[in-house]
Structures are given as C-alpha cells and as structure tokens.
NURO-737958 format. One record per residue (C-alpha): residue in one letter; x, y, z. Coordinates in steps of 0.001 Angstrom, whole numbers, padded with zeros to 6 digits, always signed. Layout:
# NURO-737958
{resn:A&c1:X&c2:Y&c3:Z}
...
# end
This chain:
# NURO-737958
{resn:X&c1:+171569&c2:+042230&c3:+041472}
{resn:X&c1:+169964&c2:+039529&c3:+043564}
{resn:X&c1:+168683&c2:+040582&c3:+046833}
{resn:X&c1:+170171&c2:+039068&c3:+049859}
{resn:X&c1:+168324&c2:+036570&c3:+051560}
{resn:X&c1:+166393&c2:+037421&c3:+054951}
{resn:X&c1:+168307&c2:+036566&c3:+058192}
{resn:X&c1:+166360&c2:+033463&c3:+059697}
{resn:X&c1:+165377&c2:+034032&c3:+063686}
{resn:X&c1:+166156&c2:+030391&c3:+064597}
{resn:X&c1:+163743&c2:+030906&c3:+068211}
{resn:X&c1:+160171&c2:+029281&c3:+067544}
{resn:X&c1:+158084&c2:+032305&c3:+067556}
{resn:X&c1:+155146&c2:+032736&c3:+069423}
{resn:X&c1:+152083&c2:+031954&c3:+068204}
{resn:X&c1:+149770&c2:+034480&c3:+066902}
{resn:X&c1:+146330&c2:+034361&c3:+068711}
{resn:X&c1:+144121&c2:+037129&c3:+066996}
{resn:X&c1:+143709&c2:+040484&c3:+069100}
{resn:X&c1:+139960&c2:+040501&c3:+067565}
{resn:X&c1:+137381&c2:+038955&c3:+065464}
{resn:X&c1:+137985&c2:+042429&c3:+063495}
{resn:X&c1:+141400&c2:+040762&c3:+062134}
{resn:X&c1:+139474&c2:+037721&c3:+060443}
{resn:X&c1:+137015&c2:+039788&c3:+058674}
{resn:X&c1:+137840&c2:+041765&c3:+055062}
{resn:X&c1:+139162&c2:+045384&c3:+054854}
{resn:X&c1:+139055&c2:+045059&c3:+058540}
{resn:X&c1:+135741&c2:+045695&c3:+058457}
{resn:X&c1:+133159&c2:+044259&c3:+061510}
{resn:X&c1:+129433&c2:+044385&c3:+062036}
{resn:X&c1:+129484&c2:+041253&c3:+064799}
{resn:X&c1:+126024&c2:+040151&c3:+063809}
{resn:X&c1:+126332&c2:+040649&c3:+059559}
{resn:X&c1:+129859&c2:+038131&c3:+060274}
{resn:X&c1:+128533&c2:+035071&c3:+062339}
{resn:X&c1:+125346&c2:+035428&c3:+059995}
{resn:X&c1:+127003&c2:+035411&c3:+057075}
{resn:X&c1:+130415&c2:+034154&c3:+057261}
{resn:X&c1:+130184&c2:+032042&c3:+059637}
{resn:X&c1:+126844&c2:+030753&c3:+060246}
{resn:X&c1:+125998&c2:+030271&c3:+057053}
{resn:X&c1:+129190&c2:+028555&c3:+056149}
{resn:X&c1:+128696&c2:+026165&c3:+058858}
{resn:X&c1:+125393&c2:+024966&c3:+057485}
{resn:X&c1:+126881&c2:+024676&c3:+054143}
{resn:X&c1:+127976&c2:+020961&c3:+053028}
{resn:X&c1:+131554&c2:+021251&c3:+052049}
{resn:X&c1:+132061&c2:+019900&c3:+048315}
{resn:X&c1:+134714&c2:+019540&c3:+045523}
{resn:X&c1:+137009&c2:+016800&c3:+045084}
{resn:X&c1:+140445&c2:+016029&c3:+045669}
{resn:X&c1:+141677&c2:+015511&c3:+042200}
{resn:X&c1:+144374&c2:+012486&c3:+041603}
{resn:X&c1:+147612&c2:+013998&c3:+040104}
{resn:X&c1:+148035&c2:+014322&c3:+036553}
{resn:X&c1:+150369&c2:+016592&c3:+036002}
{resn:X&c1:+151075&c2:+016908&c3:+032056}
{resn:X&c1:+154123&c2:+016096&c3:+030382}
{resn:X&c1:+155784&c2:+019684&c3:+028715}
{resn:X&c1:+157435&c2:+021001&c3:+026052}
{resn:X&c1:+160125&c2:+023477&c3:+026654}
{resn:X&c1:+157900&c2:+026784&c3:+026445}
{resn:X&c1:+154964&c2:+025470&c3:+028065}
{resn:X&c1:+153665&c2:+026235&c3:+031339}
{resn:X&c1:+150879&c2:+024180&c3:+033691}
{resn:X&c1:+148629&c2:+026253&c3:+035605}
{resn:X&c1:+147122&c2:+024119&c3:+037983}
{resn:X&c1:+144243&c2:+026152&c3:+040272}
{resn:X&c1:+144113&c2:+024496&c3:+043839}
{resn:X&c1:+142141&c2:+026622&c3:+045175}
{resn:X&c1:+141422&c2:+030212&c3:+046697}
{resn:X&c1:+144328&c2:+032097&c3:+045735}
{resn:X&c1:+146612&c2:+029024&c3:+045264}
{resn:X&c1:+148364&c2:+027785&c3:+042673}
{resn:X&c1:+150872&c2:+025617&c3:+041116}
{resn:X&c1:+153128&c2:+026730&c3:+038577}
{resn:X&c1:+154881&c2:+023887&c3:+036549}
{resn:X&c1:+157402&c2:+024430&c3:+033310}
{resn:X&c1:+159935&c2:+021635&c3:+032124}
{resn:X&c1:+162367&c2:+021828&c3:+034879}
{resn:X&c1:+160492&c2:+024353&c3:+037746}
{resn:X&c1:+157247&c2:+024187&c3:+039957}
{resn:X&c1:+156281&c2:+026967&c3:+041885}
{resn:X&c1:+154069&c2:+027653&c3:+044398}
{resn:X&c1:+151485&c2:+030744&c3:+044935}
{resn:X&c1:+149829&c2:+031213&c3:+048212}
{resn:X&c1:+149306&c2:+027639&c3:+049307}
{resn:X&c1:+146498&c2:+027594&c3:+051175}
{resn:X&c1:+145435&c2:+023925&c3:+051899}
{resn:X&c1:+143674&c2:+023939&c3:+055549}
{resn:X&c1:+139510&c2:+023132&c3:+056257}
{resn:X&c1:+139643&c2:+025697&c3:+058557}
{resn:X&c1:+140615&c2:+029241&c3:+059141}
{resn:X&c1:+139922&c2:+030233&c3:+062240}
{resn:X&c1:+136004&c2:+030645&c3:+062585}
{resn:X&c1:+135777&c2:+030538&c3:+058639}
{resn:X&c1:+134984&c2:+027278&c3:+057189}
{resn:X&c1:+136730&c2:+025961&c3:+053725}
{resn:X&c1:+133496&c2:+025297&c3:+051713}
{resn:X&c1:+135014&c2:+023987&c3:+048808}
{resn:X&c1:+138091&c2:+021039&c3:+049213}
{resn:X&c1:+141535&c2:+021785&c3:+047459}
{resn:X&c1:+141906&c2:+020440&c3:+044425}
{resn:X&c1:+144826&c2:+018026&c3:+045042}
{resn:X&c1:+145979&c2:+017043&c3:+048212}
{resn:X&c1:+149600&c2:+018114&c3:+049500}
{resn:X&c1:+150606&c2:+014648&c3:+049218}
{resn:X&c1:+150162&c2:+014809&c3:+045378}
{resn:X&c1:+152518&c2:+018069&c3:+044825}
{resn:X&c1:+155469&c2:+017189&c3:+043261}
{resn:X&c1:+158722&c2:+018448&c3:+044631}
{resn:X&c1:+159072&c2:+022039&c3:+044825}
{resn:X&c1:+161601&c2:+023810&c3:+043712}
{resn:X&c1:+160221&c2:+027951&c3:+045209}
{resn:X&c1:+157067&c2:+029239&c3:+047217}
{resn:X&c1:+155564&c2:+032717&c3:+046165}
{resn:X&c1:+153578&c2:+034458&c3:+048783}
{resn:X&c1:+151738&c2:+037685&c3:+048442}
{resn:X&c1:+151202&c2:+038725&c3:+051670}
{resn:X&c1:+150873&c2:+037512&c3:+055721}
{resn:X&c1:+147263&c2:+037361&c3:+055915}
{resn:X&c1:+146225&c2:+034029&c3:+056861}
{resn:X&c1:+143974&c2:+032754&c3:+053547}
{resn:X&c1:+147716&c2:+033613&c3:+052138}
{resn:X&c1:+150525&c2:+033095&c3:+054300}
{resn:X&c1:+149058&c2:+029780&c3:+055647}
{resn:X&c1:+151676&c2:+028332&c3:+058055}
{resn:X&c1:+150799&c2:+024797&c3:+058784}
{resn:X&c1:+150206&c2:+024293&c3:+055237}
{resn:X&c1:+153765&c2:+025828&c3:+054634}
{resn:X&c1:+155475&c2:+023352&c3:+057441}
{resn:X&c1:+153979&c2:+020652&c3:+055124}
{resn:X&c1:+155074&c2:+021395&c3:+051735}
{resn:X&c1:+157284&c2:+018677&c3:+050204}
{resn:X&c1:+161027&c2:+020348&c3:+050749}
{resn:X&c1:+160549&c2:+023855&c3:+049389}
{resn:X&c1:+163599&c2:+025467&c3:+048394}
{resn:X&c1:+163552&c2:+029104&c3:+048221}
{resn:X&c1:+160398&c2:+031206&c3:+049697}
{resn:X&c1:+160198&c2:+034200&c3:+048563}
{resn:X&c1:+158028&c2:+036973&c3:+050501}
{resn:X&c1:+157367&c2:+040718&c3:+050462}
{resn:X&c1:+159627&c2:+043406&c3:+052587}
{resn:X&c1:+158669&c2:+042794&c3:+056691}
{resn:X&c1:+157319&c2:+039526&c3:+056176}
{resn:X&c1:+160275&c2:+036863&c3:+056428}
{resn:X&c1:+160259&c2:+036727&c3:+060231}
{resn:X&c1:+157246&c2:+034776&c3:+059490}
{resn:X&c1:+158871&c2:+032587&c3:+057719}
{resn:X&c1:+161993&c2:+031183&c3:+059978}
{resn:X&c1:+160248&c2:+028220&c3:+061168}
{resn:X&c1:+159192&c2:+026657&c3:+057687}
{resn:X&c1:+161339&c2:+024214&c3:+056142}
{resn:X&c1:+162525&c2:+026691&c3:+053494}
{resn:X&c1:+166134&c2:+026872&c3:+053192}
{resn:X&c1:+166498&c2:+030471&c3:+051635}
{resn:X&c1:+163936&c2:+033268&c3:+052856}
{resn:X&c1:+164280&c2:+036189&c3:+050408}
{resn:X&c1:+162001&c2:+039743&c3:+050754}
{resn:X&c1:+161319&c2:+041855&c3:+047968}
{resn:X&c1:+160184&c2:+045658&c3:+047612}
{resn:X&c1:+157948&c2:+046781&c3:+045243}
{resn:X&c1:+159514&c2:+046092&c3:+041763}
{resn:X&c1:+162676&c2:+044132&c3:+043225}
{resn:X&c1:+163306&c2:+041167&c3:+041087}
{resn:X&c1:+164829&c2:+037735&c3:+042381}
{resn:X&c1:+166679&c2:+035487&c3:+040027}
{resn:X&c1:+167360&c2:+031843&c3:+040267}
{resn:X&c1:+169003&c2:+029457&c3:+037422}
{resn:X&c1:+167161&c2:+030601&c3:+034647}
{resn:X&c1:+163803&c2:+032001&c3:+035997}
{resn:X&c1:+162736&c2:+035293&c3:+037295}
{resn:X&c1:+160582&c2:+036695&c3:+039703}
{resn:X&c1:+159669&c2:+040510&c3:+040234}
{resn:X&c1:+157560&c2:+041301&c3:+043127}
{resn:X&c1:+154650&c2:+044055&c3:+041908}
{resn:X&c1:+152286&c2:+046622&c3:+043405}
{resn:X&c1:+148954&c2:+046031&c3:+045087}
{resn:X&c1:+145805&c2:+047793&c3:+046246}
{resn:X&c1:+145509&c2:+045919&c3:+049461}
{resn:X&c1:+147286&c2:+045966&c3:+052947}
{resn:X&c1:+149159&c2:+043084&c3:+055009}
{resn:X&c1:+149207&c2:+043166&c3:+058300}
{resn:X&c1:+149057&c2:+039912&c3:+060338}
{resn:X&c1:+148091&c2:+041606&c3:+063534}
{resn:X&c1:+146368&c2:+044728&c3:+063954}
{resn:X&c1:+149955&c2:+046419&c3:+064822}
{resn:X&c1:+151690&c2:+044678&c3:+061821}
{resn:X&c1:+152233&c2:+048427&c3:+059608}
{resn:X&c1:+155447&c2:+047023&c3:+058371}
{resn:X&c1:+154597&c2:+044296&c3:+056556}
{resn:X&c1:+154335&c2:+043951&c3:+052758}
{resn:X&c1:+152406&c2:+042890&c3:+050355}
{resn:X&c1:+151876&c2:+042718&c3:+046532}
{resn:X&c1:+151628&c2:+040455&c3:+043583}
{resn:X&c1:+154319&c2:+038304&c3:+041421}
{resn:X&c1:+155673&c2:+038181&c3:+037682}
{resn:X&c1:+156937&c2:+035086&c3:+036904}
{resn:X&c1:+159530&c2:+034898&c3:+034025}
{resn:X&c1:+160531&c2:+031645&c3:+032782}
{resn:X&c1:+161575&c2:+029798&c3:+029349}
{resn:X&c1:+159921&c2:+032890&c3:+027467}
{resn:X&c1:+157163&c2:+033127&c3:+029277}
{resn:X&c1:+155498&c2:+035627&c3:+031603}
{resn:X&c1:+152462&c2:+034636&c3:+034919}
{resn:X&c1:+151243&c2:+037437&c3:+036738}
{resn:X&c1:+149867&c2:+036569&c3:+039920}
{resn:X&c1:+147982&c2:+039668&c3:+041448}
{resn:X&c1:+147752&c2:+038348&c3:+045337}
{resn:X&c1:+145216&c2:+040490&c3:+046800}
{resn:X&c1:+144112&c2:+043399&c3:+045370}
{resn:X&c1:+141406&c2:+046312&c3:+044517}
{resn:X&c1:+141394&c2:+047913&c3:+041743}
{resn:X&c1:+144341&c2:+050617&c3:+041128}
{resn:X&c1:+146217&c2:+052252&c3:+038126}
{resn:X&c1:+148903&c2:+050373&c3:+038350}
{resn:X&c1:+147986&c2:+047767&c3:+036377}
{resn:X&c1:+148432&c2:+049774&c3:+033609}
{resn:X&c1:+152543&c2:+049593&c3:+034807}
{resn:X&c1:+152597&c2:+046285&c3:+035505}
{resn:X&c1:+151550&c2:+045784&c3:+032001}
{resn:X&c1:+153916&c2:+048680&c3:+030741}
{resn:X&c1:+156706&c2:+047436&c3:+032614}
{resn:X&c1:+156665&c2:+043572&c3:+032482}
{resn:X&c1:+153836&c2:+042526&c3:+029701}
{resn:X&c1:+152274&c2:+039354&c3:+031615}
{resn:X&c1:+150841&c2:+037066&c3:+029175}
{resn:X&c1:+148572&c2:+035089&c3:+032032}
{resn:X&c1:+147305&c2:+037402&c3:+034463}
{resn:X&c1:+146196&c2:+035452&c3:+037718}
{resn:X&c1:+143266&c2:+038031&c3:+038938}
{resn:X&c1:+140777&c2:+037968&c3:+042265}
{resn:X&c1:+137609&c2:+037909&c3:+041476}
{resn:X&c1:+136295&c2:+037309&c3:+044783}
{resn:X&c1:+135354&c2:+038941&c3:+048591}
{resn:X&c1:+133353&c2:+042346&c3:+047125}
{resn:X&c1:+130359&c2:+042655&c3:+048273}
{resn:X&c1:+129458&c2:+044944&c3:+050530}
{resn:X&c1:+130767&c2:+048010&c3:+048363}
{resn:X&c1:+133100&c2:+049383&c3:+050862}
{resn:X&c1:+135514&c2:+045758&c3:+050565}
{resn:X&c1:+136139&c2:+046933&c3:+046908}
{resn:X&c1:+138495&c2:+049321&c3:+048841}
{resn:X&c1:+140828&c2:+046170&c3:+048924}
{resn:X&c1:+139591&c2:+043305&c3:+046578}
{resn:X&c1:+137985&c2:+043520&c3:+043176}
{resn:X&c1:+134842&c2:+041914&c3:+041665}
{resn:X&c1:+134500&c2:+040423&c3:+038099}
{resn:X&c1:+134094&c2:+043822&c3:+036467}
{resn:X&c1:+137208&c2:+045425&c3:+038248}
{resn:X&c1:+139271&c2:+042118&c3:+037513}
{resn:X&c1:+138145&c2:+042802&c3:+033708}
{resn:X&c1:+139320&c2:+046313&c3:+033888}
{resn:X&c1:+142512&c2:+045163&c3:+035169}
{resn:X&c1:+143034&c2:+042351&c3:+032560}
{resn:X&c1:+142940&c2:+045191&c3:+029527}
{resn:X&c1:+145068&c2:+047292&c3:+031487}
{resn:X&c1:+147632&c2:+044583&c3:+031165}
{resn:X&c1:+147115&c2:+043776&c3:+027876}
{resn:X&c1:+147468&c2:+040114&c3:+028771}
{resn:X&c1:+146464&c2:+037153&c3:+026600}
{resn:X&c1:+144364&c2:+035544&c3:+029219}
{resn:X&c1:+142422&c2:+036175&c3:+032161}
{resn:X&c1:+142264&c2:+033471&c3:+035211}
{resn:X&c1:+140289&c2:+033958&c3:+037725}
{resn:X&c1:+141035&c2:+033599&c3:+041637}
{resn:X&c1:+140247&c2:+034095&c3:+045222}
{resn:X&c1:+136584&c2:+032855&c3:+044934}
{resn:X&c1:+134801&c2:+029899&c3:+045825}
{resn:X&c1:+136666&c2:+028175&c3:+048711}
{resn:X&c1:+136245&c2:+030309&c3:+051746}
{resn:X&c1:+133030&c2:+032802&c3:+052625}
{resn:X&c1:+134823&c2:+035859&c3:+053043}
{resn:X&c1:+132281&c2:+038231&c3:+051919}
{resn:X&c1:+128462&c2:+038728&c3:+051526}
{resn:X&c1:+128054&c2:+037718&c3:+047601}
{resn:X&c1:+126909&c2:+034505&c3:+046619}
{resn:X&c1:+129618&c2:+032029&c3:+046263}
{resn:X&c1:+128868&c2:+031279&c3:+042795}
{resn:X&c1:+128359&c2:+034948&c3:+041524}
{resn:X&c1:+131332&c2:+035500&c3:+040607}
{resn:X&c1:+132368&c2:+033439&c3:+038051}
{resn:X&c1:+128569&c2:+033398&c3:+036597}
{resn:X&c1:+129073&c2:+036965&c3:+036556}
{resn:X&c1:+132834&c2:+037092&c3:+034693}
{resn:X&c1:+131223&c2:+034994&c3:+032137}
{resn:X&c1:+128513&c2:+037293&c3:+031374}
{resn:X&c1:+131010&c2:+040138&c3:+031440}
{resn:X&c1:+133416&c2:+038535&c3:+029494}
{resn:X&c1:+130458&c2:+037880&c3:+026260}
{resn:X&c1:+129462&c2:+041259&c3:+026556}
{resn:X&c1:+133132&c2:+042728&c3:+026372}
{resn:X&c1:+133753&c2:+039617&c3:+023529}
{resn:X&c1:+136679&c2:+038529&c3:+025541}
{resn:X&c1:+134921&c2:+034878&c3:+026204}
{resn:X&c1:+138078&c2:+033006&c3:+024154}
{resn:X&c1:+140364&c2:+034908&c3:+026532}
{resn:X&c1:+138768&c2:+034199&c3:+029892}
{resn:X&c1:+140235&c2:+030728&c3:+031536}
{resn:X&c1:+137916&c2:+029307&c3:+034512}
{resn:X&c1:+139689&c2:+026652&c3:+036385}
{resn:X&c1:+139031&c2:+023531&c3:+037496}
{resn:X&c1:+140407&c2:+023126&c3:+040720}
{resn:X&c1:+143110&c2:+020288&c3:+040823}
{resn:X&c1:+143223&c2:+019877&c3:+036535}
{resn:X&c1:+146052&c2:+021542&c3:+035045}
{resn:X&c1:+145888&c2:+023516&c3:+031568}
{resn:X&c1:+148302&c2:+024407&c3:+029535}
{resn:X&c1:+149329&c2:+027729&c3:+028248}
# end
C-alpha cells in the first residue's frame, strides 16, 4: 500500500541558524583547532577545480539506466521515461566548509525531474536552496520526521518513509533502507530519519546507501532487495572514531560483497573537506583494494557530470 503523503505546513519556517560549530563537523565530533586547521583553513587555501560538464545525457534502451555522479553524494538517475534525483547538493558553500571540487553539471542542465530522493536532513544532503532550484520536481520523497523540511520546496507531493516502507509511482519503486548514521538537523532534532534508497525500475535495481558506517545490514539489504548498483560512501573517515558513522574504501568493499551487487560506485568523497584524509585517498585507495580483492572489473569510479550506462 502506498504511504500517504506528508501534510505540507504552508507557514515559511524559520530559518535554521546552527546552535554550534559542533553541528557542522562529522559524528558531531569537535576539537575547535583540528576543524579551522583542517576543514576549514586548509580548504580555504585550496583552489577549487573540476568542471561543469555540458549535458549529454545518452539516449536509452528500455532496460538501461544512466548514472550520472554530480558530485558528493549526488546523483542523477535517468531510465527511458524517469529521472531521479539523490541528494542534490549543488552549493560552493556550506556554511564555513568550502566546495573544493565544482558539480559536475550545472542545475540549469538537469532535465526535468520527475522525483527527488533524500537520505537524510543534514545539510551536504538535504540542501535547501539547491532544492528551491530544481527544475519542477514532482514527488520528494524523505525519511520519517523529515518532511516538515520540505513544505517550502516546490515539490508537489512530500512522502516519508520508515525503514523498509516502499513508495510506488507508475511503474517504478522505491524502498527506503537502513543506515549506520544519524540525522538530526539541529542538535535537538532526535526524530528525524535517515537511511538509504532501492530504486526499482524497468527490471532494474540502484541502491543508494546515503550516509552510512559500516553495519550488518547490508547483508539484508542484499537478502531482501538484491541491488545490482550499489551507490556506496567512501568518504569522511579519518580520524578512526568518524567510522562510527561513515565508511572508508575497505568498509565500502565489505559492504559491496555483503550485497552481492554487480557493481560498486563510489560516493561522498572529493567535493567537500569533511574529514582529516587526503582528498584523493580514497579513491587511490578503493583501487588498490579493489586489485587486491580482484574486483577491479566491478568497481565504477565516476566522472563527475559524464553519465555511464549500466
């Protein structure tokens, strides 16, 4: 049965002003001097790079699927007749935190969209000024506690999901999955959700993971719903103690045999300095990873703004 939509507060809300710099940092973790070193300083010093990519958004055959990274944890989803939305995240700026690496299309270029997936409230994911500018999005769809978010943002059905609800729409499916994680937008916000997204469309099954450390239920997720592209973070690990909610490269390969899925795609690395690693570790080290464990064929690195085909 499809879950009802959200009611939509039609009063503009008030504008969340952060209650402390311990709300922008990972795993709500703060050392003051380790963050403006690292995550900010640093970043500001940094040249920003990457290129906007003209659109070229490939031509399908009923079964196929377009993955197109745009950065972060964002992504567009494109099938025959359906484009989706994952976490749009298309600002410079969060905050303090620098972008350090541009989108890989602008927002201009997105074709119309027919549905907006988002994981969770936290700002790198729940991005609301990028949201206000998305080209007519139909249908957002949102974990349990977070629609109130969501009332002033051009969508024209707001729907929540629990943890293994499912949301059907013409002929494609969506069923919202656990997480290792938290999602809170202010340090109060205990009732908010949060999770990852299986996509079911034209025989074919995306798993976008949103946020996540490493937890046993992958091994349901695969169980349950058998993803064939598993959208995993790869990013924000290092100091040990934000592994308590994100992953690195060797957790994110754990994960990917867990779900038994065809191919691994990497996320959440590269755009914004959320962590102490080196912005290019992570993908130098899922290559490595991936030789040693002979999955190389399996592991898809993204361009950002260049679709591929699955």
């Amino acid at each position: 049965m499809e879950p009802r939509p959200s009611k939509v507060k039609r009063a503009k809300a008030k504008r969340h002003i952060p209650r402390s710099l311990k709300e922008l940092t990972p795993s709500r973790h703060f050392a003051p001097a380790a963050f403006f070193r690292e995550l900010v300083w640093k970043a500001l010093l940094t040249r920003r790079r990457g290129e906007h990519k003209p659109p070229t958004f490939p031509t399908l055959k009923h079964g196929e699927v377009a993955i197109t990274w745009i950065g972060h944890a964002s992504f567009l989803i494109q099938f025959t007749d359906l484009n989706l939305l994952v976490d749009p995240n298309f600002a410079n700026w969060l905050f303090l935190l620098k972008r350090i690496k541009r989108s890989g299309l602008r927002i201009e270029d997105l074709p119309p969209i027919d549905g907006v997936l988002l994981t969770h409230a936290h700002f790198d994911h729940f991005h609301k000024p990028t949201l206000r500018r998305l080209p007519h999005p139909k249908i957002g769809i949102l974990p349990w506690g977070v629609g109130d978010l969501a009332h002033d943002l051009g969508f024209s059905r707001v729907i929540e999901l629990e943890w293994w609800e499912s949301f059907s729409h013409a002929d494609w499916k969506v069923t919202f999955t656990p997480s290792k994680h938290w999602g809170a937008r202010a340090i109060t916000d205990a009732h908010r959700g949060y999770g990852g997204f299986v996509l079911e469309h034209q025989g074919r099954c995306i798993y976008h993971a949103g946020d996540s450390a490493y937890f046993e239920g992958f091994k349901e997720i695969g169980r349950r719903l058998a993803p064939e592209v598993a959208l995993l973070p790869i990013g924000a690990y290092h100091p040990e103690s934000f592994r308590h909610v994100h992953m690195g490269p060797d957790e994110a390969v754990k994960a990917f045999h867990d779900l038994k899925a065809s191919w691994l795609v990497p996320m959440h690395y590269g755009t914004f300095r959320l962590s102490f690693e080196d912005m290019d570790e992570p993908p130098r080290w899922l290559r490595r990873l991936a030789q040693e464990d002979g999955v190389t064929h399996q592991v898809r690195i993204l361009d950002e703004g260049v679709p591929v085909i699955f």
